[in-house]
C-alpha positions as CSV (number, residue, x, y, z in Angstrom):
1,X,-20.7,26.3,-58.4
2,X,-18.8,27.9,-61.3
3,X,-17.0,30.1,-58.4
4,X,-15.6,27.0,-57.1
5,X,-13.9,25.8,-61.1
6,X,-10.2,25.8,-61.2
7,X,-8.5,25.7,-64.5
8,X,-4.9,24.1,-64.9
9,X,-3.0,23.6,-68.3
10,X,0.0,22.2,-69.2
11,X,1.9,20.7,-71.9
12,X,2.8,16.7,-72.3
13,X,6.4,17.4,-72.3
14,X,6.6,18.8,-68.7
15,X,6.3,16.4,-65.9
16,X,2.7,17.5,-64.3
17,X,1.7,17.2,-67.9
18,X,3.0,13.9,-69.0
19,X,1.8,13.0,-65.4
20,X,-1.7,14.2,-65.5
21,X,-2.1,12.9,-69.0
22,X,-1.2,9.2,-67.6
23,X,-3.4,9.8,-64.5
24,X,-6.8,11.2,-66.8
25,X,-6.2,8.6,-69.6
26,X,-5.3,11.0,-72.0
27,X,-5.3,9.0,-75.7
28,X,-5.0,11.8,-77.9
29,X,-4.5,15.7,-77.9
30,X,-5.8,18.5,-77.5
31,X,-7.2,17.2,-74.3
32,X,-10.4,18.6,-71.9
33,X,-11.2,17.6,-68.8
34,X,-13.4,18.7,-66.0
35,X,-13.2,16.4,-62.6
36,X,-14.5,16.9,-59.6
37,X,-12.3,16.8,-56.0
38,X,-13.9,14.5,-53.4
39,X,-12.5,13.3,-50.1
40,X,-12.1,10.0,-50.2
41,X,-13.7,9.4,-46.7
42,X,-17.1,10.4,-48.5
43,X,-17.7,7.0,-49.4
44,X,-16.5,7.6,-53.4
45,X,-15.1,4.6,-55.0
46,X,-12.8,4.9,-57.9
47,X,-14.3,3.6,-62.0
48,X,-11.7,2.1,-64.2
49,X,-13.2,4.1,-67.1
50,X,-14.0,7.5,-65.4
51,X,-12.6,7.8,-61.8
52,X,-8.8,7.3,-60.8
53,X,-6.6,8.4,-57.9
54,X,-3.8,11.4,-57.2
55,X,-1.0,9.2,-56.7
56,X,0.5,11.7,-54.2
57,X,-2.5,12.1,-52.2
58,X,-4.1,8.3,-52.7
59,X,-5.1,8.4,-49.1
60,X,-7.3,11.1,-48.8
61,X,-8.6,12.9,-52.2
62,X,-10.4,11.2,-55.4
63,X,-10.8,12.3,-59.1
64,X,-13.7,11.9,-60.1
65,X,-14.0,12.9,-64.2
66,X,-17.2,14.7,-64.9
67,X,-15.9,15.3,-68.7
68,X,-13.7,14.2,-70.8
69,X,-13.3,15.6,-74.4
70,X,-9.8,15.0,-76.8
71,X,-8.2,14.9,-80.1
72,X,-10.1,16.3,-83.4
73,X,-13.3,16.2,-81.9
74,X,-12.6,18.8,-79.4
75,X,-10.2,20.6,-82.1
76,X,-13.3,20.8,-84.0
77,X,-15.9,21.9,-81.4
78,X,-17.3,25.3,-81.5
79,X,-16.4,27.6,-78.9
80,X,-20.0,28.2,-77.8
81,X,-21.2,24.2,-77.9
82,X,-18.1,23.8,-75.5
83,X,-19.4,26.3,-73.4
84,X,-22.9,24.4,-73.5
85,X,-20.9,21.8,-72.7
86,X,-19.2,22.8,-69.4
87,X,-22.0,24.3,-68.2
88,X,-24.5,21.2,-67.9
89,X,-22.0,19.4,-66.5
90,X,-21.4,22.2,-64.2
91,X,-24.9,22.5,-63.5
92,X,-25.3,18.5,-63.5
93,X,-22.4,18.3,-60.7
94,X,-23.7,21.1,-58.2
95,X,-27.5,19.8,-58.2
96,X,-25.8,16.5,-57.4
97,X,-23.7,18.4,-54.7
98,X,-26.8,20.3,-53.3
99,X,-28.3,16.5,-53.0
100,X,-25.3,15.3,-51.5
101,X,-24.8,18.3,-49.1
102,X,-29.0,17.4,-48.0
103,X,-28.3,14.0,-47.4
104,X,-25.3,14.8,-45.3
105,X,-27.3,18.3,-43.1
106,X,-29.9,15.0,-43.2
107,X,-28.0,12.4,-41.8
108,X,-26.0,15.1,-38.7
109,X,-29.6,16.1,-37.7
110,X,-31.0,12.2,-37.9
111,X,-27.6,11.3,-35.6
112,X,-28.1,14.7,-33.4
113,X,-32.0,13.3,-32.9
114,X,-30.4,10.0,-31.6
115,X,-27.8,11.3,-29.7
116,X,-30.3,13.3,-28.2
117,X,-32.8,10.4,-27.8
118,X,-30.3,8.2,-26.5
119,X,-29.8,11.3,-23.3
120,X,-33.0,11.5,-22.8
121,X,-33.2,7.8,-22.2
122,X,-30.3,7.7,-19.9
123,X,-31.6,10.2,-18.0
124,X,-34.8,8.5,-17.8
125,X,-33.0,5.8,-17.1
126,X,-31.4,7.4,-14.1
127,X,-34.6,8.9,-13.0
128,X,-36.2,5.9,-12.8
129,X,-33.1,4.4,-10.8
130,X,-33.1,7.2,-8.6
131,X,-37.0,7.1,-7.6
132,X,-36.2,3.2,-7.0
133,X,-33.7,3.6,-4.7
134,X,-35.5,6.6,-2.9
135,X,-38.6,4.4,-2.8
136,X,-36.2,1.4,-1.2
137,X,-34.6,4.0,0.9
138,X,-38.4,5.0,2.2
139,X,-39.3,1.9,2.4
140,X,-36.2,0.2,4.6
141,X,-36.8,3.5,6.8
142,X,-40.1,2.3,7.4
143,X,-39.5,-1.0,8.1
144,X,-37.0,0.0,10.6
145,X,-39.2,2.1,12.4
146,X,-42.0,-0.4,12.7
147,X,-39.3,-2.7,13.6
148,X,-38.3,0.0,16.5
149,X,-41.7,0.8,16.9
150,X,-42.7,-2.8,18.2
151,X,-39.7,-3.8,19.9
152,X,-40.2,-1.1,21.6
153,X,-43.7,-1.5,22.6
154,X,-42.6,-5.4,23.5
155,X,-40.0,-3.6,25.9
156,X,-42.5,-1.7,27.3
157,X,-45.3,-4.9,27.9
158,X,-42.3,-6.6,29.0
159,X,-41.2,-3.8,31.6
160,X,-45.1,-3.5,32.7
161,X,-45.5,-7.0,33.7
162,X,-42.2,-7.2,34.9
163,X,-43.0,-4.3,37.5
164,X,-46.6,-6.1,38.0
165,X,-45.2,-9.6,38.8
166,X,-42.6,-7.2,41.3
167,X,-45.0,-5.7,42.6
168,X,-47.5,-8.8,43.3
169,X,-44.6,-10.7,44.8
170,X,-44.3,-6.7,47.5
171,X,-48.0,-7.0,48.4
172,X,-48.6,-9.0,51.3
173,X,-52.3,-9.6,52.6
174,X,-53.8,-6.2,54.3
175,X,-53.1,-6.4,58.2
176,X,-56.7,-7.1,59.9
177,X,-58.3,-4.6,61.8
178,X,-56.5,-3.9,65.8
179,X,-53.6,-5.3,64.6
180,X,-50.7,-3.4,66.6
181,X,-48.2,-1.4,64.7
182,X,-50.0,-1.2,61.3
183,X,-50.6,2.2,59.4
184,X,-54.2,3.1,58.2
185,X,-53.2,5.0,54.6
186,X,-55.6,6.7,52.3
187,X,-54.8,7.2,49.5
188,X,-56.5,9.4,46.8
189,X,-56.2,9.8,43.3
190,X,-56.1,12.0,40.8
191,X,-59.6,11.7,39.8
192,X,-60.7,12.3,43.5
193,X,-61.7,8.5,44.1
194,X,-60.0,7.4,47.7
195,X,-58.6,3.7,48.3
196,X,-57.9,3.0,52.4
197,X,-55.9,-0.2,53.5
198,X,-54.0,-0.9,56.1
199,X,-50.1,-1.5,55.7
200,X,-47.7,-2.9,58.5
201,X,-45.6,-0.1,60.1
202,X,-42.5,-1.7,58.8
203,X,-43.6,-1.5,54.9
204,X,-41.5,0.4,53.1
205,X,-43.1,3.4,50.7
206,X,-41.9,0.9,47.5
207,X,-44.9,-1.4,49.4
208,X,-47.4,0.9,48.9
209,X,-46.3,1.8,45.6
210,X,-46.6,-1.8,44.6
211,X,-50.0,-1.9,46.1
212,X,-51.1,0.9,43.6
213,X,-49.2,-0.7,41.2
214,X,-51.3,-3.7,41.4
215,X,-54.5,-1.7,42.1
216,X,-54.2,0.1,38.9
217,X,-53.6,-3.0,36.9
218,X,-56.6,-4.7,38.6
219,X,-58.9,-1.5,38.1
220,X,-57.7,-0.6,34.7
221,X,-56.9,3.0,36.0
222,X,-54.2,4.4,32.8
223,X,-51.7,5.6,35.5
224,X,-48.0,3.7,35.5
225,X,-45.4,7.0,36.6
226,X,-46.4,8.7,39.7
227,X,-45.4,9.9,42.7
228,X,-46.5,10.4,46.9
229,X,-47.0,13.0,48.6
230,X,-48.8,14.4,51.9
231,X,-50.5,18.0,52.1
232,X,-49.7,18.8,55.8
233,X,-47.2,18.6,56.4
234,X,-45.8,19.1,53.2
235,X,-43.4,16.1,51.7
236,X,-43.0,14.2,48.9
237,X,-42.0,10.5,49.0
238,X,-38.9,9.8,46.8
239,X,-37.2,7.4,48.5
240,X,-38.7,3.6,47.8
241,X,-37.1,2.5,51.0
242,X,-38.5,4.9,53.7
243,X,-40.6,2.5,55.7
244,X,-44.0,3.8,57.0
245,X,-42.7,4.8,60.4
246,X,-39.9,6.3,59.0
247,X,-42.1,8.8,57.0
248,X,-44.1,9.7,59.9
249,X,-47.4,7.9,58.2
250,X,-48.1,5.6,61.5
251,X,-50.7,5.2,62.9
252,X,-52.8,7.3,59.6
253,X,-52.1,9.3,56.9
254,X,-53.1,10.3,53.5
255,X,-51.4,10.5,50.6
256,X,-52.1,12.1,47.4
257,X,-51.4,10.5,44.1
258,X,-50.0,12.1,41.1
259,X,-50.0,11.1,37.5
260,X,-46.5,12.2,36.8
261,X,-47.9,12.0,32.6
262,X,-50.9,14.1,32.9
């Protein structure tokens, strides 16, 4: 605006005024001239008729001549039509600076909005990556623990038959009737049901425990960790290789079952 309008004058025979004059184009005196001051990173180019370069400052500003009046005709011109004349150029040159400072608010807000769309992408991006890897992540976790899961349950079907085959290869045939040194055992259950069969005195307690072993498997009775034990007197039967005799169950006995999972 007109707060913004600098006026310099000088005459030809000083140096800014014989340098000026070469720089504007100055053909004949008096001379007027109104240019404008741009930045010569703003995209200006200089016109060999109108626009031309500070020589000391070539790199960075432009001149950019707005008006230019000389000789008789401006000796001639009426103070006020001068005035007229400054003024609509005035005018002219800050409507085409309002335009220019739009298109520049324009353009930082259009570069903010993509600056802004391009984070928002990224972290969209990295959402999305993030939700991936977590869903991998879930899903590995999974895997492995159906892997453990089953190999697992194979170790276990494994261990089972391994203690049934064990067991079938402990248990002998049952001692007929009157045969001497056997041991008439009963053997009850947690459910109340009673099993009696006769063992040889010798048998260890792991004998018996393979007979139940074997029984359970045969009777499809869900009982695999238990233990022996007699009510009178009181004992429990830990020790797999404690034969019959040994554990005071010869000639009879009964022994109580429990379901060490119940």
């Amino acid at each position: 605006g007109g707060d913004m309008i600098r006026c310099f004058g000088a005459l030809t025979e000083s140096a800014d005024g014989a340098h000026l004059a070469q720089t504007l184009g100055a053909a004949a005196y008096p001379f007027l001239c109104l240019v404008g001051v741009k930045s010569s990173s703003s995209g200006g180019s200089s016109r060999s008729s109108s626009n031309s370069r500070n020589n000391s400052n070539s790199s960075s500003i432009v001149l950019e001549v707005k008006l230019k009046m000389q000789g008789r005709k401006l000796a001639a011109l009426p103070t006020d039509s001068l005035l007229a004349y400054l003024q609509t150029v005035v005018r002219q040159h800050d409507a085409a600076m309002a335009q220019e400072n739009a298109r520049r608010l324009q353009r930082q807000e259009e570069a903010m909005l993509r600056q802004e769309q391009d984070r928002e992408y990224r972290e969209t991006l990295e959402a999305d990556r993030a939700r991936e890897e977590a869903r991998r992540a879930e899903q590995e976790r999974e895997e492995a623990e159906r892997r453990a899961k089953e190999e697992e349950e194979l170790r276990a079907v494994e261990e089972r038959e391994n203690a049934l085959a064990k067991a079938m290869s402990l248990v002998g045939d049952e001692p007929p009737a009157g045969t001497a040194d056997t041991a008439r055992v009963r053997m009850t259950l947690p459910n109340g049901r009673r099993i009696d069969r006769r063992f040889r005195a010798d048998d260890t307690i792991e004998v018996v425990r393979a007979f139940l072993t074997v029984y359970f498997h045969e009777n499809d009775v869900d009982i695999s960790n238990f233990s022996l034990s007699t009510s009178f007197p009181k004992r429990t039967y830990d020790d797999p290789t404690v034969t019959l005799r040994e554990g005071d169950l010869v000639p009879q006995a009964v022994l109580m079952v429990q379901d060490l999972d119940a």
